[in-house]
Z-matrix of the N, CA and C atoms (Angstrom, degrees):
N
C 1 1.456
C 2 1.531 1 112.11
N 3 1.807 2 115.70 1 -26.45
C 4 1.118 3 110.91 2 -161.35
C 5 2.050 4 105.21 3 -82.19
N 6 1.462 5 107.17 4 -26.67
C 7 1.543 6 114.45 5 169.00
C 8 1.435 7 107.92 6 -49.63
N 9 1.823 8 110.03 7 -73.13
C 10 1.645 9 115.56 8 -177.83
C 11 1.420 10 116.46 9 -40.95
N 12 1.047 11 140.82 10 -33.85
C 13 2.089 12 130.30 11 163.58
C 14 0.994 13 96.81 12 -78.40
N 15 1.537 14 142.03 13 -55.46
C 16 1.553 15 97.47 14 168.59
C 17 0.930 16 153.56 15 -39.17
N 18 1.146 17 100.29 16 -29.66
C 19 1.936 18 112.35 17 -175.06
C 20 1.207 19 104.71 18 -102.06
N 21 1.343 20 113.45 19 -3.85
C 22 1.578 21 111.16 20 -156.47
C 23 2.378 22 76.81 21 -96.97
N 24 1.488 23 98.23 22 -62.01
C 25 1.709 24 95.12 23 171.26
C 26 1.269 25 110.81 24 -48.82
N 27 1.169 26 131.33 25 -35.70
C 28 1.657 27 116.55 26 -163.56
C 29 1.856 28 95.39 27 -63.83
N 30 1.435 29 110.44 28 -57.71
C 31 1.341 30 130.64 29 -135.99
C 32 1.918 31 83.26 30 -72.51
N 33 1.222 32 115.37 31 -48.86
C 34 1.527 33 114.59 32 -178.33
C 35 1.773 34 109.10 33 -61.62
N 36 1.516 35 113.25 34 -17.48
C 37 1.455 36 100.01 35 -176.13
C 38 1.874 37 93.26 36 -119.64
N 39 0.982 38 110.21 37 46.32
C 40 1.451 39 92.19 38 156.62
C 41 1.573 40 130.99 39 -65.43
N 42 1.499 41 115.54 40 149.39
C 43 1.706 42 108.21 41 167.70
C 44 1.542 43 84.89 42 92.66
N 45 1.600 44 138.75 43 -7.78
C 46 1.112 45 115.89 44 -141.24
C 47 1.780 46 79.68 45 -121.32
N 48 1.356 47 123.60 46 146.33
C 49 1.628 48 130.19 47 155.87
C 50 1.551 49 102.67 48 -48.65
N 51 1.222 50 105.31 49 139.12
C 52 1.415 51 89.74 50 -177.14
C 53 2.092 52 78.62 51 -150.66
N 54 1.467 53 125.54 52 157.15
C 55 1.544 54 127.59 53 156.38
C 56 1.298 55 100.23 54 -127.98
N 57 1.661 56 114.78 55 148.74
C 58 1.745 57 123.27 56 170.43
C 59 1.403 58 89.07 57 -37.84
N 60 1.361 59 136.69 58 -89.56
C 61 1.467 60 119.40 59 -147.15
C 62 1.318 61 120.00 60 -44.79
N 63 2.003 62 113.36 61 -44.11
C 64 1.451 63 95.76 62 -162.59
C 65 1.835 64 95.79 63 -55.24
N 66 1.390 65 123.41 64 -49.01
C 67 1.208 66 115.93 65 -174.59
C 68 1.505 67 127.72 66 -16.70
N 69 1.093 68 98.12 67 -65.30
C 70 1.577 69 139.30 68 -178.71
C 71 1.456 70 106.75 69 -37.66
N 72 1.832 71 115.24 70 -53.75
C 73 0.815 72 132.70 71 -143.77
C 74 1.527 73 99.26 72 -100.93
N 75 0.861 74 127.26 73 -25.73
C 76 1.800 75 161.93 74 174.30
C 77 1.633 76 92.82 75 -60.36
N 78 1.690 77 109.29 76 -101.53
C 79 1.322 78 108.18 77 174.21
C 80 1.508 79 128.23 78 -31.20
N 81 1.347 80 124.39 79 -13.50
C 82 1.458 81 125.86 80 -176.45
C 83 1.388 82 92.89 81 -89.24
N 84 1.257 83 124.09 82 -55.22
C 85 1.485 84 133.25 83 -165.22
C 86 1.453 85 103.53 84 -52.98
N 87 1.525 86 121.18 85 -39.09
C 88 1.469 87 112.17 86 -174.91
C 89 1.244 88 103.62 87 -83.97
N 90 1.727 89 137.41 88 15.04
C 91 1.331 90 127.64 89 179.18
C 92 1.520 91 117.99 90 85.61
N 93 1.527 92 107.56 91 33.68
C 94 1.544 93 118.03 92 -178.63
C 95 1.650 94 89.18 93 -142.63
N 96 1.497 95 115.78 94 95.33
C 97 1.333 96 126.51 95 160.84
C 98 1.494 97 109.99 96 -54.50
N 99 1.444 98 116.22 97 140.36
C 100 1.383 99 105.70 98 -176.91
C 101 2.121 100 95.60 99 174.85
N 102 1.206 101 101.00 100 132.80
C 103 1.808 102 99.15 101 -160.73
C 104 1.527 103 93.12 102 -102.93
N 105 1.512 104 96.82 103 163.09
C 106 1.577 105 108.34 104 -179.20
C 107 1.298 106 120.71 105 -63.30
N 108 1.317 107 104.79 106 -5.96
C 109 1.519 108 100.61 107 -171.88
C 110 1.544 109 105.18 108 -104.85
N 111 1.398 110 130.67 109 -28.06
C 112 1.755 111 147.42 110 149.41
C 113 1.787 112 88.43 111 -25.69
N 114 1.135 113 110.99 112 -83.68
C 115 1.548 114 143.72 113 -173.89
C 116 1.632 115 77.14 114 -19.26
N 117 1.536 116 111.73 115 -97.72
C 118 1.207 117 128.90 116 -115.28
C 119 2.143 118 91.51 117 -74.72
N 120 1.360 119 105.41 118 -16.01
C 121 1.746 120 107.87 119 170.78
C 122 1.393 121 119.19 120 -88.23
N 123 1.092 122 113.89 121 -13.28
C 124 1.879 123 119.48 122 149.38
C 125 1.510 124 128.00 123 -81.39
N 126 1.176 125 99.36 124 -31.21
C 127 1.631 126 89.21 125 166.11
C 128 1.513 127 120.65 126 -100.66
N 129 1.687 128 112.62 127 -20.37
C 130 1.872 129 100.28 128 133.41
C 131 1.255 130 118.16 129 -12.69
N 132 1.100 131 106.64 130 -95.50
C 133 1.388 132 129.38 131 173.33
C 134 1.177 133 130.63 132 -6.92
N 135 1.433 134 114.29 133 -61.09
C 136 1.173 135 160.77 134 173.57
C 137 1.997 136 110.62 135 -49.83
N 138 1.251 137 75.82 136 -59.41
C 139 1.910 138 95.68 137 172.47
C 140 1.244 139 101.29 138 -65.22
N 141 1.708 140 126.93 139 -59.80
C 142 1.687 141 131.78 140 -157.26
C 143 1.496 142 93.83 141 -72.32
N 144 1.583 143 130.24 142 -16.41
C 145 1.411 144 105.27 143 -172.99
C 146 1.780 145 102.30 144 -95.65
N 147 1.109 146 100.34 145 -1.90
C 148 2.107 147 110.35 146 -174.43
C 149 1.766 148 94.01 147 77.33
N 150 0.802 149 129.00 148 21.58
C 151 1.625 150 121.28 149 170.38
C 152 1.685 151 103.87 150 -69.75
N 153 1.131 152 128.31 151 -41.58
C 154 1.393 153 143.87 152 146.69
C 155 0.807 154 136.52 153 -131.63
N 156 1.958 155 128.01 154 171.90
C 157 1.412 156 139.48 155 -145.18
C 158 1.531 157 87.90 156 -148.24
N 159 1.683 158 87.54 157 135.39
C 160 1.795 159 102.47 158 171.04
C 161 1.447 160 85.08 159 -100.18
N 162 1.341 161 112.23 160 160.57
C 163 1.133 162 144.52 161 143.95
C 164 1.493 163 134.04 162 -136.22
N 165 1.867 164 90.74 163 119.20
C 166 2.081 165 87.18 164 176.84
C 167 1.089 166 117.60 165 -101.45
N 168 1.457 167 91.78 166 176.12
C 169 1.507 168 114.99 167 -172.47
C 170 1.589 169 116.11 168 -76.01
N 171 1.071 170 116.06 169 145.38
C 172 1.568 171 106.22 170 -169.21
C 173 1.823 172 109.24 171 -152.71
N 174 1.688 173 112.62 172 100.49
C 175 1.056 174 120.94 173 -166.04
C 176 1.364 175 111.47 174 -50.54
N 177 1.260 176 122.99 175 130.67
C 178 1.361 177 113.46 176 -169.65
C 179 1.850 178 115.17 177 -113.02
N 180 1.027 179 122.68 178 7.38
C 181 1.442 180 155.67 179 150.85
C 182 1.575 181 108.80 180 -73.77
N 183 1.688 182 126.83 181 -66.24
C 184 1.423 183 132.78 182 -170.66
C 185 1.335 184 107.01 183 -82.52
N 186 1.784 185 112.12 184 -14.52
C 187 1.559 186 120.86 185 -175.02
C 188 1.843 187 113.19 186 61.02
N 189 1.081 188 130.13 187 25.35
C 190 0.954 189 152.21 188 178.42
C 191 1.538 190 132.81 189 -111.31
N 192 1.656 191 125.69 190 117.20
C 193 1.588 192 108.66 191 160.40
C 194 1.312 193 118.31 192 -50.39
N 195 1.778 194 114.12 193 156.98
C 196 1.060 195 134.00 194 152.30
C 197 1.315 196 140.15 195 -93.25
N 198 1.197 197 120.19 196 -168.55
C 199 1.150 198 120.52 197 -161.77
C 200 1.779 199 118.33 198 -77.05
N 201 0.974 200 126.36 199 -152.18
C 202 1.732 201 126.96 200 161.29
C 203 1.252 202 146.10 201 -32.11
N 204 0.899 203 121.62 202 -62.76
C 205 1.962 204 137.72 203 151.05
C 206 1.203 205 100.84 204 -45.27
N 207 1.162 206 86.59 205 111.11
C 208 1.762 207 117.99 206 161.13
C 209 1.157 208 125.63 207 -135.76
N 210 1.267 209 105.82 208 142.03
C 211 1.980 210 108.82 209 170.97
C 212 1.350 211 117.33 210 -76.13
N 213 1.561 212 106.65 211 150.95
C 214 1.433 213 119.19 212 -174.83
C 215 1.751 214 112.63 213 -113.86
N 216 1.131 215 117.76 214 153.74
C 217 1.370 216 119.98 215 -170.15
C 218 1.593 217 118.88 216 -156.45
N 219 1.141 218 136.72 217 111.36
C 220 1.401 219 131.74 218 -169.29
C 221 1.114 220 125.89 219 -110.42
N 222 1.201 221 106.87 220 145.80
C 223 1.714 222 118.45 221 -171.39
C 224 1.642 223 129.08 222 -36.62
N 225 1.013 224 109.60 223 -47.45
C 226 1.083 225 132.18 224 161.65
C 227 1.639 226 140.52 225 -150.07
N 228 1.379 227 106.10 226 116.32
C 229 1.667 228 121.74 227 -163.16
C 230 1.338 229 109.66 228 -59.56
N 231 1.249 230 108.83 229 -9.71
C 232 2.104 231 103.37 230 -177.92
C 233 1.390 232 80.88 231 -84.08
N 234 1.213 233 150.90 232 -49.59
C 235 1.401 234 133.81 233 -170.98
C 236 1.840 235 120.55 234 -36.05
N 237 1.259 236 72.97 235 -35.76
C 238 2.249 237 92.54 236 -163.56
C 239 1.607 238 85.00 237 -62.80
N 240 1.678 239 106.19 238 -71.79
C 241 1.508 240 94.43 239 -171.69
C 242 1.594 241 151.38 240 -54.29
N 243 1.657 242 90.74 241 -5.77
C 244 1.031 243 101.77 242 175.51
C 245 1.707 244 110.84 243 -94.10
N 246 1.052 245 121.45 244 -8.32
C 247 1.643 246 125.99 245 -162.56
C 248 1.942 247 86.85 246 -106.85
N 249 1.146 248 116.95 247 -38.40
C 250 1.567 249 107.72 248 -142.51
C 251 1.897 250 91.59 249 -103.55
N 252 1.287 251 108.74 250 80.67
C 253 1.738 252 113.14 251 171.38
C 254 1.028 253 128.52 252 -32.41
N 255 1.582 254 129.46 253 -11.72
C 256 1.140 255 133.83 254 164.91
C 257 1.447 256 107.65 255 -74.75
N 258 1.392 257 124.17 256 -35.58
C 259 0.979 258 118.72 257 174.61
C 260 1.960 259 116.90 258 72.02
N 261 1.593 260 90.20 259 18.76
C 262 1.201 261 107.74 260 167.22
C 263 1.708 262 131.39 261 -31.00
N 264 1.342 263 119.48 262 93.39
C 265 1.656 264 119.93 263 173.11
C 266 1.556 265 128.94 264 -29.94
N 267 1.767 266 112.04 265 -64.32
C 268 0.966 267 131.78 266 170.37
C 269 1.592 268 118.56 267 37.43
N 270 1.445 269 116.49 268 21.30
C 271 1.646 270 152.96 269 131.41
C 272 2.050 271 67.82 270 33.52
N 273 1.449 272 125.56 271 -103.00
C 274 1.632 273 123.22 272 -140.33
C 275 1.442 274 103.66 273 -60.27
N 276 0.953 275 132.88 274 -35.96
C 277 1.964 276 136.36 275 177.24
C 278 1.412 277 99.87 276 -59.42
N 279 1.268 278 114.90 277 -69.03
C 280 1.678 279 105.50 278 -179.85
C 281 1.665 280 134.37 279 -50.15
N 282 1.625 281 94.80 280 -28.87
C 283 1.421 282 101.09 281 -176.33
C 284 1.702 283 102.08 282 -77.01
N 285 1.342 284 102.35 283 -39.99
C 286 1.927 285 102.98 284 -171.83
C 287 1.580 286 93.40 285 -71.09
N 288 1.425 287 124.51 286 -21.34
C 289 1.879 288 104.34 287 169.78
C 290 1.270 289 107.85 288 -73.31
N 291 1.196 290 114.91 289 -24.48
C 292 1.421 291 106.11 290 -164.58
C 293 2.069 292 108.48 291 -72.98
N 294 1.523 293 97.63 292 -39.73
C 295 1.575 294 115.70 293 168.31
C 296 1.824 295 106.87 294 -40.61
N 297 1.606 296 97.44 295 -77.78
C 298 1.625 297 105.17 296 172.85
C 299 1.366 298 112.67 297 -25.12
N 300 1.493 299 127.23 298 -82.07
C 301 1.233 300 126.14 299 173.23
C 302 1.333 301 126.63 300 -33.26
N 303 1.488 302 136.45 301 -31.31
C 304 1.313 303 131.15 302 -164.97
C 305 1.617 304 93.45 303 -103.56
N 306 1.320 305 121.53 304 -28.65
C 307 1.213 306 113.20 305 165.60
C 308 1.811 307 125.92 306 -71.26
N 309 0.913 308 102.31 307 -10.03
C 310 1.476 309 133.00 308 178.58
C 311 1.593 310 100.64 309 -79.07
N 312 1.147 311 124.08 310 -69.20
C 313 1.595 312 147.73 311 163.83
C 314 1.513 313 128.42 312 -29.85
N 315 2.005 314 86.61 313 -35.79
C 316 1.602 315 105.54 314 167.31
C 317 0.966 316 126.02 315 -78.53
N 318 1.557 317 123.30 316 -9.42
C 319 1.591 318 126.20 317 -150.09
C 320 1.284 319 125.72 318 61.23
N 321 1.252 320 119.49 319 54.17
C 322 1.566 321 146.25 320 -171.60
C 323 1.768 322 109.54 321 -109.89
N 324 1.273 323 121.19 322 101.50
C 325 1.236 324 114.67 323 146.90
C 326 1.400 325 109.15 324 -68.04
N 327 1.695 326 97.05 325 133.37
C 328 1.848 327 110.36 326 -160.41
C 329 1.789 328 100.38 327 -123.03
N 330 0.699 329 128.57 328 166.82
C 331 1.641 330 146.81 329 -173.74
C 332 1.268 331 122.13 330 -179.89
N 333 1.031 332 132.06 331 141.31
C 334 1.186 333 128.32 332 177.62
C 335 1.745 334 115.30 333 -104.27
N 336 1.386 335 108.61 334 122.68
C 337 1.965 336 121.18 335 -168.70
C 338 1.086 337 107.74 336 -45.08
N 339 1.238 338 112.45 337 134.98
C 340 1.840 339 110.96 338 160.44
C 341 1.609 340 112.91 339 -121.60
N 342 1.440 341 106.16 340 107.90
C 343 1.807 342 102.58 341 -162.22
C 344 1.839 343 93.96 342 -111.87
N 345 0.957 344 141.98 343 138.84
C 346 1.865 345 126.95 344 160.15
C 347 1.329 346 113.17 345 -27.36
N 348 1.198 347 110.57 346 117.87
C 349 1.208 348 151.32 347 175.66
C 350 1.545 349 100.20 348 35.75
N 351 1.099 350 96.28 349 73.89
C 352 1.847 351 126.79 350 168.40
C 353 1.328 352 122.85 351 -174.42
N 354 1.118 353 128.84 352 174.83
C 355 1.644 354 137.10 353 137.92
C 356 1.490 355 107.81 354 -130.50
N 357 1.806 356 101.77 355 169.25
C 358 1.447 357 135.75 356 179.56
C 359 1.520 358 100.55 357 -99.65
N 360 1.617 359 131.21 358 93.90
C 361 1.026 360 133.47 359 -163.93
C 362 2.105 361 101.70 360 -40.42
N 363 1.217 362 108.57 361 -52.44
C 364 1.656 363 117.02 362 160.69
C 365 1.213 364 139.63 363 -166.29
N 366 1.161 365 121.23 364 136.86
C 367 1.337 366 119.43 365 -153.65
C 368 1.626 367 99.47 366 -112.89
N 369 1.417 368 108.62 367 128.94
C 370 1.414 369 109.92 368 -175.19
C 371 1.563 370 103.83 369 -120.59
N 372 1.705 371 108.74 370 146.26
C 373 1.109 372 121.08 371 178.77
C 374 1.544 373 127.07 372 -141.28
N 375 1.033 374 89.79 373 108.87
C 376 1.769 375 97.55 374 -169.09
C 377 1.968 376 106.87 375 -122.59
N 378 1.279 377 113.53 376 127.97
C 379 1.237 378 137.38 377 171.69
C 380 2.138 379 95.10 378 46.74
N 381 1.191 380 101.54 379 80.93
C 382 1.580 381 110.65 380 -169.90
C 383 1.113 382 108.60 381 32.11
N 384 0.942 383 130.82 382 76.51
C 385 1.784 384 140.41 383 176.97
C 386 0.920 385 116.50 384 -152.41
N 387 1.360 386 147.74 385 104.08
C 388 1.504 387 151.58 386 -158.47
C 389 1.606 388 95.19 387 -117.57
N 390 1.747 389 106.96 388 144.92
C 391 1.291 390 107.48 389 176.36
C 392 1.652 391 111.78 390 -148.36
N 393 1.037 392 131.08 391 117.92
C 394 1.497 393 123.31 392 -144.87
C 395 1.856 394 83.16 393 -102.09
N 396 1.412 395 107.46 394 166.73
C 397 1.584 396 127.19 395 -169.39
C 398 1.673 397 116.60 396 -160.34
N 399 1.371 398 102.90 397 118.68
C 400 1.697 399 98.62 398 174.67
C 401 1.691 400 89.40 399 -115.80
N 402 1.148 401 121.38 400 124.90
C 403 1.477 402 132.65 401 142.21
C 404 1.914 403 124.06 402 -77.83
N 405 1.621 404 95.84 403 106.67
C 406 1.515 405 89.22 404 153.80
C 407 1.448 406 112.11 405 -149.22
N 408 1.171 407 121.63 406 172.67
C 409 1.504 408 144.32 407 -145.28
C 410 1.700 409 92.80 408 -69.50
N 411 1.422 410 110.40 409 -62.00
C 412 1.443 411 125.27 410 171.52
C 413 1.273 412 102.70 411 -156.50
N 414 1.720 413 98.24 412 156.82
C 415 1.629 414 115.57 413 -179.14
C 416 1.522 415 122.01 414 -132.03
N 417 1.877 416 96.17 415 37.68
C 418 1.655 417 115.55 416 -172.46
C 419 1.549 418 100.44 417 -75.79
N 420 1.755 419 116.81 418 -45.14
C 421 1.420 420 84.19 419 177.59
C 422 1.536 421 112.81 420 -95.41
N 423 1.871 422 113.19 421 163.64
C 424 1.108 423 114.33 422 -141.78
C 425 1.557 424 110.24 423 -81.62
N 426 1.753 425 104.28 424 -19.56
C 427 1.036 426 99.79 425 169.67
C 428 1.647 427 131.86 426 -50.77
N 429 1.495 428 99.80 427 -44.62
C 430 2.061 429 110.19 428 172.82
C 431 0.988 430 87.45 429 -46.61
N 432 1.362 431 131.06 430 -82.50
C 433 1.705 432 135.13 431 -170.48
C 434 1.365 433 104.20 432 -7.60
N 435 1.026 434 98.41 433 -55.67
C 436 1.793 435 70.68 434 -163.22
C 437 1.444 436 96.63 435 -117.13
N 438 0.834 437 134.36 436 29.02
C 439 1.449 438 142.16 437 174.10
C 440 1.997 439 90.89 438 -84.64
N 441 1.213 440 98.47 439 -45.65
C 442 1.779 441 100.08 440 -167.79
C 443 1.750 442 111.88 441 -102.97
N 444 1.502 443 106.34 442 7.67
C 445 1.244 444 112.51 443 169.53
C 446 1.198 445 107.01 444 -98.42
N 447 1.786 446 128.07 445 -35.47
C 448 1.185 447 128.57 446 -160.68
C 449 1.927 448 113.10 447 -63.78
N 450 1.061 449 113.35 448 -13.45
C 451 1.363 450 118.03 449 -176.81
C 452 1.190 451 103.54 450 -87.81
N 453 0.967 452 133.78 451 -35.01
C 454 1.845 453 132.55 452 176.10
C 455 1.385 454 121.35 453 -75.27
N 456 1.373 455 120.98 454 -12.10
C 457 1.449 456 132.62 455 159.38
C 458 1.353 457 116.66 456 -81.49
N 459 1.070 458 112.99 457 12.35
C 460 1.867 459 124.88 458 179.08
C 461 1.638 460 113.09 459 -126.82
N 462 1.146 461 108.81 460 1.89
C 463 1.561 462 128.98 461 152.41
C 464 1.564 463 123.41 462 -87.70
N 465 1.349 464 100.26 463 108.52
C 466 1.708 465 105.24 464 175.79
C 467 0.962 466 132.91 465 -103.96
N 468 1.483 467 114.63 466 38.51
C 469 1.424 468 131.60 467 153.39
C 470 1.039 469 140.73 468 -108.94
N 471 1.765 470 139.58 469 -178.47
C 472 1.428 471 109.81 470 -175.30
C 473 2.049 472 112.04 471 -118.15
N 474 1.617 473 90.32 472 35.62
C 475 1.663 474 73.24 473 173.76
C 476 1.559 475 119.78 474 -85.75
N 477 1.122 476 91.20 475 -165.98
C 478 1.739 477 95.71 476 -162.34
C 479 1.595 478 107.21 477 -74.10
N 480 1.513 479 118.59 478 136.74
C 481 1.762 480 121.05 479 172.72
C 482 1.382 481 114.60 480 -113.03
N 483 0.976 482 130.28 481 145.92
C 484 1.487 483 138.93 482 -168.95
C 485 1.524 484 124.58 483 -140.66
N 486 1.160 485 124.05 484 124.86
C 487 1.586 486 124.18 485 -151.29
C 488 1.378 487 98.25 486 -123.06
N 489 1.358 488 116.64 487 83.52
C 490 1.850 489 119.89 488 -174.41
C 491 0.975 490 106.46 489 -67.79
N 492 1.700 491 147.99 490 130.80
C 493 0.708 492 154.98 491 150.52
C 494 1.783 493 130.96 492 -116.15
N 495 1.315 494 118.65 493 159.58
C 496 1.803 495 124.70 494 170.67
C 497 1.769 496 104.47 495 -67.72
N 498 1.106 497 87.15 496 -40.92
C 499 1.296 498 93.07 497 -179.44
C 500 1.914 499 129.56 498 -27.92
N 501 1.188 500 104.14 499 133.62
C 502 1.483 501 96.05 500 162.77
C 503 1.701 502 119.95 501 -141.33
N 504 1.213 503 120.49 502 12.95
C 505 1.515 504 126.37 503 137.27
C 506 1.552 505 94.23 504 -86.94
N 507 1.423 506 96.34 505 162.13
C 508 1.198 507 123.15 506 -151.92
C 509 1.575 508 132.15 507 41.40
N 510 1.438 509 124.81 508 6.81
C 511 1.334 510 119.96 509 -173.56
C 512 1.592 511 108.03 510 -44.43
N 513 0.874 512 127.58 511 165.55
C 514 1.981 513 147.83 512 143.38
C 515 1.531 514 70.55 513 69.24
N 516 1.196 515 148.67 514 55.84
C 517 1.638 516 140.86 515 125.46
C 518 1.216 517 107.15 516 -76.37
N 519 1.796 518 101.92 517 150.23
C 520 1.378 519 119.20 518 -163.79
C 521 1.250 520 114.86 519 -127.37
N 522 1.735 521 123.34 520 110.56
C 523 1.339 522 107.83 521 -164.36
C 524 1.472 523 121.10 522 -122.01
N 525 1.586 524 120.59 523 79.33
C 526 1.354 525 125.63 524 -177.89
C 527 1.869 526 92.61 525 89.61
N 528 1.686 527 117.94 526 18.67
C 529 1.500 528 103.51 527 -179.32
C 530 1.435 529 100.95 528 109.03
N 531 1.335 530 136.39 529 -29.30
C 532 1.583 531 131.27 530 -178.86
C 533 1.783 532 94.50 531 -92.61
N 534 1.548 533 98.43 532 120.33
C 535 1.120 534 117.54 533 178.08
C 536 1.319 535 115.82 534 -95.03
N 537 1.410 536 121.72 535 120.04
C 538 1.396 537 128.47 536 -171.07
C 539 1.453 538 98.96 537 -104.09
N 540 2.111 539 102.52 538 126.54
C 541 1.662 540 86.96 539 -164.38
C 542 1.704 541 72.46 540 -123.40
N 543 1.875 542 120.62 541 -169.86
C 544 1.019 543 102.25 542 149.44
C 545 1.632 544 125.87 543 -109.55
N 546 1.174 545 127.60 544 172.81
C 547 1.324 546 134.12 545 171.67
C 548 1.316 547 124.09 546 -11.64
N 549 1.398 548 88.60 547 -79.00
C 550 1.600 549 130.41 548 -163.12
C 551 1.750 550 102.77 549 -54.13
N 552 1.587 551 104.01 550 -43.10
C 553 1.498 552 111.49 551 -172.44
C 554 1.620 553 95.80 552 -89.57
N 555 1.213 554 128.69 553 -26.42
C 556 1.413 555 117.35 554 -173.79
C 557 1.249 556 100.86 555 -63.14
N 558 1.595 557 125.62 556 -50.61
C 559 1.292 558 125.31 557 -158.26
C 560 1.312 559 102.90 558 -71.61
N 561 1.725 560 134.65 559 4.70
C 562 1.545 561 120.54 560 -170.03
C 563 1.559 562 94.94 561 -127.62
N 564 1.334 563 98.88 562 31.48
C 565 1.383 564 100.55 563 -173.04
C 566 1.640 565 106.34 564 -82.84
């Protein structure tokens, strides 16, 4: 029982920062005692079987990993729905797993940006080639717009940025160089 809330919490908080303790500390709170160190040899586990993927944070200013908090991402999302009775939608987490994975697929070392008071949903790097990525669901109203542009204007370099979207007004718009493509066509690229 003590594996299934793990996986059952991991799989409901994907996309989400997550550390062994808060975990730890989480499952106790709902009345399932269970220590950081229980925690942190099940989702070992967890990782060595590919059922899920950590991903860290990686300052992209200091050019450096960070510390603990990391995002989680799983192999496959029909799993979630079948484990998680809510049967929770959560339409933007699934689509950015779905991103992770195909960037994963590409041969992408992946991380996710850490800029002041933002992130780079993920930054992939394959054979010195860096490629920055914001995933969201849609960016019709203007507020998202720039809610998911504003992090790429805090990058002072010139590799390539990419704004995945559901969207299909506005696809192949170009904003100051961040190319907003959509999903659906990225992934058949």
């Amino acid at each position: 029982m003590t594996l299934e809330r793990i996986i059952k919490f991991m799989f409901d908080s994907i996309g989400s920062y997550l550390s062994i303790r808060k975990i730890a500390n989480t499952l106790t709170s709902m009345g399932h005692k269970i220590t950081p160190n229980t925690v942190e040899r099940y989702i070992n586990a967890l990782l060595d079987s590919l059922i899920i993927y950590d991903v860290s944070r990686f300052d992209i200013h200091g050019k450096e990993q960070l510390g603990s908090l990391k995002k989680y991402y799983i192999v496959d999302t029909g799993l979630r729905y079948h484990l998680l009775a809510s049967h929770k939608k959560d339409r933007g987490h699934i689509i950015e797993n779905i991103v992770y994975l195909e960037l994963l697929r590409r041969g992408y070392n992946v991380t996710v940006g850490s800029i002041p008071n933002g992130e780079i949903d993920f930054v992939a790097r394959k054979n010195n080639e860096i490629f920055y990525y914001q995933v969201s669901e849609t960016v019709l109203d203007e507020k998202t717009l720039e809610r998911e542009l504003k992090p790429f204007n805090k990058i002072n370099d010139h590799y390539p940025k990419f704004l995945l979207t559901m969207d299909e007004f506005g696809k192949n718009d170009n904003f100051n160089g961040i190319k907003q493509l959509n999903i659906l066509d990225w992934l058949l690229e």
